[in-house]
C-alpha beads as a LAMMPS data file, in Angstrom:
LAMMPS data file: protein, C-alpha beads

186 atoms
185 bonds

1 atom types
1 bond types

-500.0 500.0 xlo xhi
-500.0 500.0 ylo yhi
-500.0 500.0 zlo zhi

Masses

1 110.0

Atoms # bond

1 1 1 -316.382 324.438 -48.701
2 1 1 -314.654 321.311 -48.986
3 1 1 -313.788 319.245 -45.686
4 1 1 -310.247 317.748 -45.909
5 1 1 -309.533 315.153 -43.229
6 1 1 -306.075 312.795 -43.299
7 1 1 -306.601 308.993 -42.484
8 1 1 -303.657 306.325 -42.053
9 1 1 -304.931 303.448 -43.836
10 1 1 -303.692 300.342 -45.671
11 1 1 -303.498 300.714 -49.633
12 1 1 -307.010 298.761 -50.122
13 1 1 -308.416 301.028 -47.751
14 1 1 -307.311 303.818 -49.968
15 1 1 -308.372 301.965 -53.210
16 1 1 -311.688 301.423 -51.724
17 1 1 -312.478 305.029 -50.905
18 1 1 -310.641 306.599 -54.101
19 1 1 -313.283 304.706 -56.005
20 1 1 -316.293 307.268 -54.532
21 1 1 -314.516 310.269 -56.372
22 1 1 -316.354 308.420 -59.598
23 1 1 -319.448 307.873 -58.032
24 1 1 -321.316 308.501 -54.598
25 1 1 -322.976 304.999 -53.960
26 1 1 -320.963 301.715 -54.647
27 1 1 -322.169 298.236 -53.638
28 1 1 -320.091 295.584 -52.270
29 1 1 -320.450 293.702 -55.526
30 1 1 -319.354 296.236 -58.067
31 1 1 -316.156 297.235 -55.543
32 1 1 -315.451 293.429 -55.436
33 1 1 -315.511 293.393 -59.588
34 1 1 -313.323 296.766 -59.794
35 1 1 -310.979 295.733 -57.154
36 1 1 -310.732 291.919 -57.930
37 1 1 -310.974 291.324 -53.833
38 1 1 -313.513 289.178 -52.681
39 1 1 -317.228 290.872 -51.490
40 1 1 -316.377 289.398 -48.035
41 1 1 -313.002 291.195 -47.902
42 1 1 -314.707 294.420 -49.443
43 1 1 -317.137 294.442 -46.933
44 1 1 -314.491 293.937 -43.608
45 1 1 -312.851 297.164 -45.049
46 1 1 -315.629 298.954 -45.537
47 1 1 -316.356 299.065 -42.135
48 1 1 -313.477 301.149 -41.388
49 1 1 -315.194 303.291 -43.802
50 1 1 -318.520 303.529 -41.840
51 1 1 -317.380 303.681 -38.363
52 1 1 -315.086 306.805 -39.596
53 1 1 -317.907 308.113 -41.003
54 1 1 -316.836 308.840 -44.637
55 1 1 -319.505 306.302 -45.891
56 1 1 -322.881 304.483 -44.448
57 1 1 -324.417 301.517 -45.710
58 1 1 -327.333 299.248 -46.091
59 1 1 -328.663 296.041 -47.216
60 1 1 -328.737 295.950 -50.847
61 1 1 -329.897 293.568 -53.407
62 1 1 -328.228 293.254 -56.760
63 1 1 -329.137 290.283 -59.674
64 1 1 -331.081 288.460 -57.028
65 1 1 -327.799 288.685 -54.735
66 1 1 -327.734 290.074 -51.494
67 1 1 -324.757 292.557 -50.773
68 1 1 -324.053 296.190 -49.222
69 1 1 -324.428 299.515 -50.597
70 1 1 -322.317 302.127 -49.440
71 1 1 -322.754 305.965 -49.984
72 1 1 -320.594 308.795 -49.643
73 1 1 -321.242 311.208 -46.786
74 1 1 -321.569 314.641 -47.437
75 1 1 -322.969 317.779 -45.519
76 1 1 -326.369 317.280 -47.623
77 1 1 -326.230 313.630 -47.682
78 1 1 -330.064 312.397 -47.767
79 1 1 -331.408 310.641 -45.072
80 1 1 -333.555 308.498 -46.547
81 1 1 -330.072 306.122 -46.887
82 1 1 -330.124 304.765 -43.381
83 1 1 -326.869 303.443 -41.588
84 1 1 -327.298 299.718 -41.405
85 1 1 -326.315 300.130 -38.063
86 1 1 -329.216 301.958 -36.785
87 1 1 -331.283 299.722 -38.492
88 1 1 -329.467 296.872 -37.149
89 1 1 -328.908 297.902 -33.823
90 1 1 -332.926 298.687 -33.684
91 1 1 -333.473 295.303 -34.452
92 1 1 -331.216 293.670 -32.730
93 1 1 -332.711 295.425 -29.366
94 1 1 -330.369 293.986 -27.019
95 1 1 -328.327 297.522 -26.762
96 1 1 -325.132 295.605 -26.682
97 1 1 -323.849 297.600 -29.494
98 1 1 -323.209 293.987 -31.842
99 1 1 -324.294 295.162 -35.468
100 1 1 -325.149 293.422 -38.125
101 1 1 -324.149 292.744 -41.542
102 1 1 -322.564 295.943 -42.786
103 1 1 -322.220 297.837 -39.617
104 1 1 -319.176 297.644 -37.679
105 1 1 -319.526 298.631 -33.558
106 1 1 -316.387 300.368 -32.032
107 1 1 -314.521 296.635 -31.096
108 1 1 -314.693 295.814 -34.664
109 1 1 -313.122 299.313 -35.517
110 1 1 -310.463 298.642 -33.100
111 1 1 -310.022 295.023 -34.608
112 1 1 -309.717 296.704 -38.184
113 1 1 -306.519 298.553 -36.954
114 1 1 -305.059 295.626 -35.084
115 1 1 -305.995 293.263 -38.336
116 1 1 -302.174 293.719 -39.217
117 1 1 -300.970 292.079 -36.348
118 1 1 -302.834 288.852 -37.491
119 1 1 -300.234 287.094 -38.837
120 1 1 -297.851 287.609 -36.190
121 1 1 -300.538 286.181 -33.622
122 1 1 -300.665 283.168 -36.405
123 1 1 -297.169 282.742 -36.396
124 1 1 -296.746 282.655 -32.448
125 1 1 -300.001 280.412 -31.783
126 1 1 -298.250 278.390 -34.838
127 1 1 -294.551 277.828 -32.997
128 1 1 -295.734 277.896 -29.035
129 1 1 -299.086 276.131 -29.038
130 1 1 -300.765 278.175 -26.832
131 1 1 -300.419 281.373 -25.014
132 1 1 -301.778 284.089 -22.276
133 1 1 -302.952 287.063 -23.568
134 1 1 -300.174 289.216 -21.845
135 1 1 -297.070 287.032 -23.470
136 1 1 -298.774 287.572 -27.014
137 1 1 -299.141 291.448 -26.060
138 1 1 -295.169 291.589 -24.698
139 1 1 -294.191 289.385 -27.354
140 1 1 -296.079 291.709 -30.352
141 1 1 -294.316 294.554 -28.246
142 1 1 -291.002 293.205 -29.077
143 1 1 -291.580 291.564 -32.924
144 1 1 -294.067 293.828 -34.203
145 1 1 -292.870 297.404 -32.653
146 1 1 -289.236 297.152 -33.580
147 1 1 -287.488 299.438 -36.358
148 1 1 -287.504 296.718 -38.761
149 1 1 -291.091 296.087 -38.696
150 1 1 -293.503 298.159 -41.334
151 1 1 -296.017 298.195 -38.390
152 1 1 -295.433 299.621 -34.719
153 1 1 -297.634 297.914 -32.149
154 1 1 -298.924 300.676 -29.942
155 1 1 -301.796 299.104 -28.324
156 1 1 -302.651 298.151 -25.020
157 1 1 -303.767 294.782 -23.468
158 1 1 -307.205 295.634 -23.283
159 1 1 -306.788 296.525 -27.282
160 1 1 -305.550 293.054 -27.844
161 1 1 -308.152 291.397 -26.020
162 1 1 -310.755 292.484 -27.627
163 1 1 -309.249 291.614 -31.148
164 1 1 -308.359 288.436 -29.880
165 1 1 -312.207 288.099 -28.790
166 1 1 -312.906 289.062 -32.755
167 1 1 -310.659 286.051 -33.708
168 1 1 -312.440 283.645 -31.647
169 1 1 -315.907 284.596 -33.036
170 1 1 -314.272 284.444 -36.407
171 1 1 -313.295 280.523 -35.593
172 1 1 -309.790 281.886 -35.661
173 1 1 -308.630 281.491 -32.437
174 1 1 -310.051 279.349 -29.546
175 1 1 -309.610 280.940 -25.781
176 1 1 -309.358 278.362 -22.647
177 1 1 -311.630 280.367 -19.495
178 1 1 -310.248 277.686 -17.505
179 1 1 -306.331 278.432 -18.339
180 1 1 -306.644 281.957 -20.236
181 1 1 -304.998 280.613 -23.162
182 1 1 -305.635 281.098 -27.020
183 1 1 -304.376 278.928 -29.169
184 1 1 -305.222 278.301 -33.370
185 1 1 -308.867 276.749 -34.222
186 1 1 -307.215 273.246 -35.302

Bonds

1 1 1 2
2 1 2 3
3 1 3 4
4 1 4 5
5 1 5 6
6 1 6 7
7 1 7 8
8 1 8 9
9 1 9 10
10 1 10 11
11 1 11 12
12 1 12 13
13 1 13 14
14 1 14 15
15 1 15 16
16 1 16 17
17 1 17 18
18 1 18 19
19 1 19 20
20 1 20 21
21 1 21 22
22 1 22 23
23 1 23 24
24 1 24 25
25 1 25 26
26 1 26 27
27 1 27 28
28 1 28 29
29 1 29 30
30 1 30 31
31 1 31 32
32 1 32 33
33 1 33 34
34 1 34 35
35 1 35 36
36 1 36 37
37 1 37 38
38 1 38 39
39 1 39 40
40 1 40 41
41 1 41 42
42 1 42 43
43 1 43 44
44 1 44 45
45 1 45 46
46 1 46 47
47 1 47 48
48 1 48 49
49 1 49 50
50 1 50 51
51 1 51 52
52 1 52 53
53 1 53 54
54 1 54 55
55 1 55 56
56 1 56 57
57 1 57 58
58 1 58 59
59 1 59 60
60 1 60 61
61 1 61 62
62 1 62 63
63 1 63 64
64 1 64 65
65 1 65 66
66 1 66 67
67 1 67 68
68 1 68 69
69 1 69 70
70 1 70 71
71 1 71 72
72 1 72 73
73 1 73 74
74 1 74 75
75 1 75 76
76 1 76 77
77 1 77 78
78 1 78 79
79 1 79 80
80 1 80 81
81 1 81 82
82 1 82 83
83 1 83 84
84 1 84 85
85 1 85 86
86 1 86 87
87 1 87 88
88 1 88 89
89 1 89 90
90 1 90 91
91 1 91 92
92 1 92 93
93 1 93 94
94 1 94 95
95 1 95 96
96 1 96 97
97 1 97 98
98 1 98 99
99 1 99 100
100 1 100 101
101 1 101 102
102 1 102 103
103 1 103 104
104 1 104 105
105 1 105 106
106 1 106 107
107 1 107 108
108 1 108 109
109 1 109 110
110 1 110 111
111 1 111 112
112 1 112 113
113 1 113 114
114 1 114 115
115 1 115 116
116 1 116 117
117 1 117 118
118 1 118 119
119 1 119 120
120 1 120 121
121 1 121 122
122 1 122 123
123 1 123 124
124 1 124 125
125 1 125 126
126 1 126 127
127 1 127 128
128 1 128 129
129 1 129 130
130 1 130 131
131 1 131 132
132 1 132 133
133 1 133 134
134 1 134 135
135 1 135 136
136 1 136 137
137 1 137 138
138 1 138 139
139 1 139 140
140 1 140 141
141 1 141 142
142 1 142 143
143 1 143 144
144 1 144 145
145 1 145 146
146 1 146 147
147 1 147 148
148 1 148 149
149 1 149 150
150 1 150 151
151 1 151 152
152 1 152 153
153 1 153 154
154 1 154 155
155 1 155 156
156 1 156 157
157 1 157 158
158 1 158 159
159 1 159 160
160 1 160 161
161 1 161 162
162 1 162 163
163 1 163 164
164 1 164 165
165 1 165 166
166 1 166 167
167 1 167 168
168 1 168 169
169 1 169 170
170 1 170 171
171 1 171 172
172 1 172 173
173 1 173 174
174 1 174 175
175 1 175 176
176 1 176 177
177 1 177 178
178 1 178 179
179 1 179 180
180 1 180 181
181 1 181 182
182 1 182 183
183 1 183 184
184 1 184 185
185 1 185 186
């Protein structure tokens, strides 16, 4: 019996996943050479992969290089191909739920699906300096969610903050605890 599920993605997203009707394991590397996208890129969409549990993965050398390896789950997928995040989160042993490389936790998930909203956060930081995180959530309420735009922003504040926390670790954003304002990493 084959298990049909329906996932709204972004085309590389779909690229990425079409490629494990070929084969069942793929590393980051040979993804990055068939799509032409950078490993790094390869690996931030893979997540969404991994936390929706289509695929796991694991550390993975290839040539001497260190990369990912991501396998297809199936209903008799073997378990001697460990998650990288139970690995991870084993080792990390601080039960904050912060993976490591290759494992995405549920804020990273959440920051994969507000990832399209990036460049309308740039674009506001970019014109208004700086700004609270409830004007950039009404203001992505009124640009981003209106007919016009490909994307309808859905989310709620608490949604936004946490991407906006992924930004900052990412030396995207910086955020002001003193005046609760982000603003771009000049």
């Amino acid at each position: 019996m084959v298990l049909t599920r329906e996932f709204y993605c972004t085309p590389l997203h779909a690229t990425l996943i079409t490629h494990f009707e070929d084969a069942d394991v793929w590393t980051a590397v040979e993804l990055s050479n068939e799509t032409g996208v950078s490993e790094d890129v390869i690996k931030e969409r893979m997540g969404y992969w991994v936390t929706q549990r289509i695929v796991t993965s694991r550390p993975s050398v290839v040539d001497h290089i260190n990369t990912t390896a991501y396998q297809l789950l199936s209903a008799g997928t073997d378990s001697s191909f460990p998650s990288a995040t139970s690995q991870d989160d084993e080792e990390d042993g601080d039960g904050g739920g912060m993976c490591g490389r290759g494992a995405v936790s549920v804020g990273d998930q959440d920051a994969e699906a507000m990832s399209v909203y990036e460049s309308y956060i740039n674009g506001m930081l970019a014109n208004l300096g700086q700004l609270p995180l409830e004007r950039i959530h009404n203001m992505l309420k009124m640009f981003a969610g209106t007919s016009g735009s490909e994307h309808k922003y859905d989310k709620s504040p608490q949604q936004l903050s946490a991407f906006l926390k992924t930004l900052c670790e990412r030396d995207k954003l910086e955020f002001s605890v003193a005046d609760g304002m982000y603003r771009l990493v000049k």
